[in-house]
Each structure stands twice: as C-alpha cells, then as structure tokens.
C-alpha positions, -999 to 999 in steps of 0.1 A, spaced: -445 -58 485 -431 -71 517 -442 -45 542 -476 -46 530 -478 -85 532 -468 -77 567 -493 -48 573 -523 -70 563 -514 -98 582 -510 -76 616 -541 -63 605 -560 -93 599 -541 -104 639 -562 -70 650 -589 -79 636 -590 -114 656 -582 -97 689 -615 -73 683 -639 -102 675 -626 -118 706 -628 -92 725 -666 -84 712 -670 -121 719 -661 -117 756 -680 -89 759 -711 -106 749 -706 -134 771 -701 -113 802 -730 -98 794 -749 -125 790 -739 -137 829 -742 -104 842 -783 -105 828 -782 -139 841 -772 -129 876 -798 -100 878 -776 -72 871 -778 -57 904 -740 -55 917 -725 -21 911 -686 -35 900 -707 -55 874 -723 -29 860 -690 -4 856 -674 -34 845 -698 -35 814 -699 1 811 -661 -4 804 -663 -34 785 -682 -13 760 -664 17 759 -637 -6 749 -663 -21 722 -670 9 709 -630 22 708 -622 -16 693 -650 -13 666 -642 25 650 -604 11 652 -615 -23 630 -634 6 609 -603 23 607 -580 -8 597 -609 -22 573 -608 17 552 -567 12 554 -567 -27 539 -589 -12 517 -568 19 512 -534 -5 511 -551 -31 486 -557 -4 462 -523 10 468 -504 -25 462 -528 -28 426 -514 6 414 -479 -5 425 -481 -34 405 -493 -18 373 -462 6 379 -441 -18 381 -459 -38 347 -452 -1 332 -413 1 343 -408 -34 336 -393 -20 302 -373 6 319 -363 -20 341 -346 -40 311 -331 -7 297 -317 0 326 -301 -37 329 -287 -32 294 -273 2 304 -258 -15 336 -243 -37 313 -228 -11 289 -215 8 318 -198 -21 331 -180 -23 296 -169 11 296 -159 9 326 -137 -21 317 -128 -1 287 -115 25 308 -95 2 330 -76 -11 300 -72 27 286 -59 41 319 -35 11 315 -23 21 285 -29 56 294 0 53 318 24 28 302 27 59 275 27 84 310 56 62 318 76 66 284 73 97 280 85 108 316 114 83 304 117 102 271 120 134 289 140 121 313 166 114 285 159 144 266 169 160 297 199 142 303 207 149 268 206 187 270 224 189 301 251 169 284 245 193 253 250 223 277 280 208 290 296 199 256 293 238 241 302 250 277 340 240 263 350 270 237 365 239 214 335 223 214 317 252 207 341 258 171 337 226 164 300 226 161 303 258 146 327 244 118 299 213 116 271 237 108 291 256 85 299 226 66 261 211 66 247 247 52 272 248 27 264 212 15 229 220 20 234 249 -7 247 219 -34 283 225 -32 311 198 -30 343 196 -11 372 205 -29 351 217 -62 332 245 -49 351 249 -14 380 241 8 384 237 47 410 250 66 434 263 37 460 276 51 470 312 34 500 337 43 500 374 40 515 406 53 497 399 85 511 366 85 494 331 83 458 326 85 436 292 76 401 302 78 373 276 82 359 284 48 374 292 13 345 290 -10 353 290 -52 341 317 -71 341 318 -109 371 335 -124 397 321 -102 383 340 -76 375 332 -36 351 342 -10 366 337 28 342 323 55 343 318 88 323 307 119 319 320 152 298 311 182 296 333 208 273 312 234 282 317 267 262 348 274 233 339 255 228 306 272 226 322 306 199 344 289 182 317 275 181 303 312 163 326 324 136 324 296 109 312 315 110 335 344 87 360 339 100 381 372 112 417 364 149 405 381 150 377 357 137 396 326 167 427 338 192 397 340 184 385 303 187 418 287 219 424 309 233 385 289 222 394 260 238 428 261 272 407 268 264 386 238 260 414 215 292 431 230 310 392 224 298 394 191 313 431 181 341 419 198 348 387 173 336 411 148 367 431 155 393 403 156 379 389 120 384 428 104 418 429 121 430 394 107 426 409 68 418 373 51 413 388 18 447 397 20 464 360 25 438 346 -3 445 362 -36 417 376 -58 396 377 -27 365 405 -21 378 428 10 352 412 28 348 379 53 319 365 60 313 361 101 289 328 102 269 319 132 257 287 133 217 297 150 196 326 133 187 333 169 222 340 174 223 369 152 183 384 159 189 389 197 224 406 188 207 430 166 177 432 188 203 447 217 227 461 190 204 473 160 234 492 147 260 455 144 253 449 112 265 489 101 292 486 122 301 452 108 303 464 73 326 494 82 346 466 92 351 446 60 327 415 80 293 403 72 274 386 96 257 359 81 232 331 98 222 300 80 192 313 60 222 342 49 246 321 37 223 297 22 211 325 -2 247 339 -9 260 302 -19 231 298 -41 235 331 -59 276 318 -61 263 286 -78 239 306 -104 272 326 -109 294 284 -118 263 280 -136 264 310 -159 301 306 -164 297 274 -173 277 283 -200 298 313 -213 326 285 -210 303 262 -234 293 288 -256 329 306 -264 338 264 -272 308 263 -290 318 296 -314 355 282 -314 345 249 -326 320 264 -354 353 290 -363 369 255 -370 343 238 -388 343 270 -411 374 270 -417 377 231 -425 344 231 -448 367 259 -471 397 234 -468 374 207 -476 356 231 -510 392 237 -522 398 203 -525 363 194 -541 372 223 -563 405 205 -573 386 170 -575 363 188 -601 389 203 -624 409 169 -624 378 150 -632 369 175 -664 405 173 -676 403 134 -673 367 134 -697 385 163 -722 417 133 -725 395 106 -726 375 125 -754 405 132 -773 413 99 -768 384 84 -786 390 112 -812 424 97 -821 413 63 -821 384 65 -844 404 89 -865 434 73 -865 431 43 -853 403 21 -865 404 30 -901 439 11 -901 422 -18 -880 396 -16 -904 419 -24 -933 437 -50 -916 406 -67 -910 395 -63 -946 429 -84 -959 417 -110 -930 388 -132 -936 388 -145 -904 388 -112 -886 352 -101 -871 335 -77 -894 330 -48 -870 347 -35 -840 330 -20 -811 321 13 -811 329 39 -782 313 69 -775 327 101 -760 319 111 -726 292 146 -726 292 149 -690 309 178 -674 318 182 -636 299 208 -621 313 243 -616 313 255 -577 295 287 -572 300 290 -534 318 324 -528 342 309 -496 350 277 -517 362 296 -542 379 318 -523 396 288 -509 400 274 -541 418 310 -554 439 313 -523 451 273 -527 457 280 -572 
C-alpha cells in the first residue's frame, strides 16, 4: 500500500511538470506569433518545444493508463487482503500455538536432560559397580564364596530349611580322609545326597570380554577362553570324583553333584565340550546349574512328602490295630457287666420269692393279732427284664479268652 501511495503521487508530480511544460509552450508560442515569426532560432526552438509536447503528452497518456492500471491493482489487493483477513487470524492463532509448543519443548528438553543426566550417573555407577564386581570374583575366595551364596539361595528357593532338609559344611571322614562339602542335603530313609559348588570364572570372563567384538581375532580369542573354561571345568570335575564324598557320608548315592552357580556357566562348557556331561557321569559327578538342582530338590521334597505320609499312614494302621484291640478288651468287660447284672435280677427275684413266700405271710399274722398295725403291706414285684446277650463274634471271643 506504500509504494503505490508513492507511485501516484510521483505521478500526479509528472503530471504537473507536463501541464507546465504545455503551459510554457503555449506562451512562447504566443510571443513568437506576436513577434512575426520570422527568426530562424525561434522557429527551431518551437519545432523543439513541440517535439517535447508531443513526447510529454503520450508519456502523461502512458502514466494516466498506469494510475488507471495501479488503481485497479490496489482495489484487487484490497479485496485480497478482506479475503485473507481470516487466514490472517488463523495464522495469528497458529503463531500462538507454535509459541507454546515451543515453550513446551523448552521445558521437555529440560527435563529431557535432567533424566540424560541420571542416567549417565546411573550408568556411571552401574559401571563402577561391575568393575568392582569383576574385581571381587577375580579373588578365587570370593569367587567360592558367591558360589556357596548361590547354592544356598537355590536350595532355599526349592523350600528346604537349614538343618531339617540340609547341612553346610559337615564335616565327614573316610578312607580318603576328611572332607566337608558345601552341601549335605537330607534324603528320606536316613539317607544323604552330597553337593557341592564350583565356579570356574576366570576363563569365561575374558571370553565374555570380548563379547562385543565382532572381529574374527576377537571371536578366535573367545572360543580359545572358552575352550580353557571347559578344560577348568573337566578339570574340577576330576578333583570332585577323586575326593569320593559318598564315601565319608554314610548311606550316600556314589554320586556328587558339581553346582555352578550361572546356567551360562554350564551351556558354553557343553557348547565347546558337548561330551562333559558323559564324561562327568563316568566320573560319579553331575553337573548341575540352578534350574538342575532346583528340579532335583523338588523331586527330594515330593520324596519327605511321600514318606511323610507312609509315616502317617503305618501310625494310622498302628493306632486302629490298638483301638481293635481295646474295643475287645472293652466287649469283654461289657460281657462281664452283663452277666453280673442278670445274676443280680435272678437274686433279687428269688429274693422277692422268699419274702412273699416266707416272709409276709408271718408279717401278715403279726399284723392280724395287732389292731393298730396297717392292714396291708406293700407289694413288690419281680424284675422281667433281662440284660441283653452279646452277639459280636470278637466280643465274645474276648469274652471266651478272659472266662
């Protein structure tokens, strides 16, 4: 709107120049015809004046048809801009929404790297962590240690308690002399199963390492550690059949059970060394991870679980032999009650007999010779009733075996 203020008003300046300069030209003119016209200088001078005239005229032509054109063209800008005036306020309220996302995204980013910040500090730690974790089972007492904790936590994990299912470190002698392995778990019968851990980890943690390279020398020094693991495995594999716990521990399987504390442990030794587990077995040693043992200790407490009820149910047949034998005790004496009872009516009978026989006829004289003596005297009837007879065959045997 601006520039084509500005364009009409230079135009409109033009404009002013050409009239004036038509003016001028029609004044000189007019002298020149009022001086006669005759010098020659005059008369080029006019011929100029008009060429100019006619040059000034098509350009006021020229500017008039461009106001004209520019007036239209500042009309159809201005119903343009009636028609975006509605864009115009959508795009104010989307300026506005972007400037609160935009806020919104400041405050995220915040936020975004406050938790950027924690968790390079959780990592950090987690890092410091495992390198003190690395150190820790880089000591071989450490490493049994652990291996004893795990032991204990999958046994507990399996429902067993200390000193009723299991012992630690009991110490045993033999013909091979005196062992205490970590383990001694209870089996019913008085028997006992012999367990005990072993972590070989010093090969497989320079395998583990080298995980993450994917070069081929990296990937040839992995399968050279975890060849050496494998071999350190066999190798504690042959101490544990040499040691003949089964032996120290009386009524004891011929087997020990070699426990490693990682199921990894044992699936890259069999990986390199498919035939371990054979060779373990020739050895009197099975090699058991977690998940392994788990499933032996809970077949060991279905086996406490099923003694317990042959325990409850040989009680059970003891205690109903008793109470067999007590309810014949018991007949027997019911039997005696019975007998004693039907001799006491038979006497009392023979009782009454005697008395109204022998007895109250007397009284009955007596009373006669006595006027003041009631007339009658009470009378007393015998007893009908008869104990019944037992028909049970064991009561009366008892009853036979007591007469």
């Amino acid at each position: 709107m601006d520039g084509t203020q500005t364009l009409v008003t230079l135009l409109a300046t033009l404009l002013a120049l050409i009239l004036g300069a038509l003016g001028g030209y029609t004044l000189a003119r007019r002298r020149a015809a009022h001086d006669g016209g005759g010098s020659p200088s005059l008369q080029a001078h006019l011929a100029q004046l008009e060429a100019q005239l006619a040059a000034a005229t098509a350009e006021r032509d020229l500017l008039a048809r461009q106001n004209a054109a520019l007036t239209t063209l500042d009309e159809q800008e201005n119903n343009v801009l009636r028609a975006l005036a509605p864009v115009a306020e959508k795009l104010g309220a989307v300026q506005r929404q972007v400037a609160l996302l935009e806020r919104d995204r400041v405050e995220q980013y915040g936020q975004l790297a406050q938790q950027l910040q924690s968790a390079r500090e959780s990592d950090a730690a987690l890092l410091q962590t495992t390198h003190a974790l690395n150190a820790a089972l880089a000591n071989n007492a450490s490493r049994g240690m652990w291996g004893e904790v795990q032991l204990r936590r999958v046994v507990e994990a399996a429902g067993m308690l200390e000193r009723v299912d299991f012992s630690e470190q009991m110490t045993a002698a033999g013909e091979t002399g005196a062992h205490r392995p970590d383990l001694v778990v209870h089996l019913p019968g008085m028997k006992h199963l012999i367990v005990d851990a072993k972590v070989p980890l010093g090969a497989y943690l320079k395998a583990q390492g080298l995980a993450q390279d994917s070069s081929t020398p990296a990937t040839e020094a992995r399968r050279r550690h975890l060849a050496d693991h494998a071999k350190a495995l066999r190798s504690h594999v042959d101490v544990l059949g040499t040691k003949k716990y089964w032996e120290s521990v009386g009524a004891s399987p011929e087997l020990v059970v070699c426990f490693l504390p990682a199921e990894s442990f044992l699936a890259e030794a069999l990986i390199e060394d498919p035939a371990l587990l054979d060779y373990a077995f020739s050895r009197n040693v099975a090699l058991a991870s977690p998940a392994t043992l788990i499933a032996l200790l809970k077949g060991v407490a279905f086996g406490w679980r099923q003694e317990l009820l042959t325990e409850n149910a040989r009680e059970l047949f003891e205690l109903s032999q008793q109470l067999y034998s007590r309810l014949g005790t018991m007949g027997g004496h019911v039997a005696k009650l019975g007998t004693s009872l039907k001799s006491s009516v038979e006497r009392y009978n023979a009782f009454l007999g005697a008395l109204e026989s022998r007895v109250l006829p007397t009284a009955r004289r007596i009373s006669a010779l006595d006027p003041g003596a009631p007339e009658t005297l009470p009378e007393l009837a015998p007893l009908a009733s008869t104990p019944r007879v037992l028909s049970a065959g064991e009561l009366l045997d008892e009853l036979s075996q007591a007469g």
